[in-house]
ZADO-352454 format. One line per 10 residues: number of its first residue (from 1); their letters; for each residue x, y, z of C-alpha. Coordinates in steps of 0.02 Angstrom, whole numbers, plus 50000, padded with zeros to 5 digits. Layout:
N
NUM	a	X/Y/Z | ...
This chain:
102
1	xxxxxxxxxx	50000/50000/50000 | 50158/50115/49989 | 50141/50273/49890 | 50281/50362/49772 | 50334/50537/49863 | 50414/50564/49665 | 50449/50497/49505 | 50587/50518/49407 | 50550/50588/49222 | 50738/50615/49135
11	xxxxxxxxxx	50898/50613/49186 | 51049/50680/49067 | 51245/50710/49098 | 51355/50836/49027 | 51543/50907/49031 | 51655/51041/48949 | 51833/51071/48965 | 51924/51082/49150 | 51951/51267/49157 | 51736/51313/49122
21	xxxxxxxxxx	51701/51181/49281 | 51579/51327/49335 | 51468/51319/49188 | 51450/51103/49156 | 51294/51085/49240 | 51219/51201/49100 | 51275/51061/48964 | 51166/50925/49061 | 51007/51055/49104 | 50983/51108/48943
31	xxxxxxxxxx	50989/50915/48862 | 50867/50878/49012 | 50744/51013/48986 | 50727/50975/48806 | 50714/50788/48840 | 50563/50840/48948 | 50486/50951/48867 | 50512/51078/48995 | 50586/51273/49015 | 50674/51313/49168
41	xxxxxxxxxx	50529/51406/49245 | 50412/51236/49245 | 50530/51171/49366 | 50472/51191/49546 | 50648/51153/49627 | 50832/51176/49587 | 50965/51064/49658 | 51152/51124/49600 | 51280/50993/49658 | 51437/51105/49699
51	xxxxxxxxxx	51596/51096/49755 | 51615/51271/49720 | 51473/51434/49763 | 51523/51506/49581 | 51424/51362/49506 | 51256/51364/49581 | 51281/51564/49535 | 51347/51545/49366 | 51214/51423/49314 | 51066/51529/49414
61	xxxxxxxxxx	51126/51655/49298 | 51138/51570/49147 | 50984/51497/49144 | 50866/51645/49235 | 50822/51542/49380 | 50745/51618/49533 | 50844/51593/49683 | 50690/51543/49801 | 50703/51387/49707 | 50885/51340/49705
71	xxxxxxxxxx	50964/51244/49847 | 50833/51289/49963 | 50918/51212/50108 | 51102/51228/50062 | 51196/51140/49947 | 51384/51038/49939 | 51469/51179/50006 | 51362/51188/50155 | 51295/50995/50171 | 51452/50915/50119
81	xxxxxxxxxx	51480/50791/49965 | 51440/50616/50062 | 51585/50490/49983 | 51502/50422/49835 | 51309/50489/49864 | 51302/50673/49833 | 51169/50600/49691 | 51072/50509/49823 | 51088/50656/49927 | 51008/50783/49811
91	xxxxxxxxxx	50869/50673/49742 | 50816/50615/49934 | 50829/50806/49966 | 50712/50871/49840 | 50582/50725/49869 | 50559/50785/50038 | 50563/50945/50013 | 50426/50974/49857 | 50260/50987/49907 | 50119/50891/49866
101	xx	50089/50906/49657 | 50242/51002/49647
């Protein structure tokens, strides 16, 4: 009788040379949104995996994202990168923290 909090709908994955590290998550959003079917403003919650603040602001500004929606809580830089789960980490974190039909 358990009940999905979420469902996944697309993943994607995405690099660029070493010395633009701040800007590689944009490579992987925009493949995702189109895969979706979705603009950056349809999405209810951001999670920007970081080892570095410049990314999370670099990609905020690159693809007009409000910042009441990204890293809501924190992200690597203030959570930490658990060894080998900063994936599990972010998904867990934005399943519990969208609402109900977000």
């Amino acid at each position: 009788g358990a009940k999905p909090l979420a469902r996944i709908v697309g993943y994607a994955d995405g690099a660029t040379d070493p010395i633009d590290f701040p800007i590689a998550p944009r490579f992987s959003t925009e493949k995702l949104l189109k895969q979706v079917g979705m603009s950056a403003g349809e999405v209810d919650l951001w999670e920007i995996n970081e080892a570095f603040s410049v990314v999370v602001l670099a990609n905020m500004k690159l693809h007009e994202l409000d910042p009441d929606k990204v890293n809501i809580h924190g992200g690597a830089v203030s959570l930490g990168h658990p060894l080998g789960a900063s994936g599990t980490r972010i998904v867990n974190h934005l399943v519990f923290a969208l609402q109900p039909g977000q």
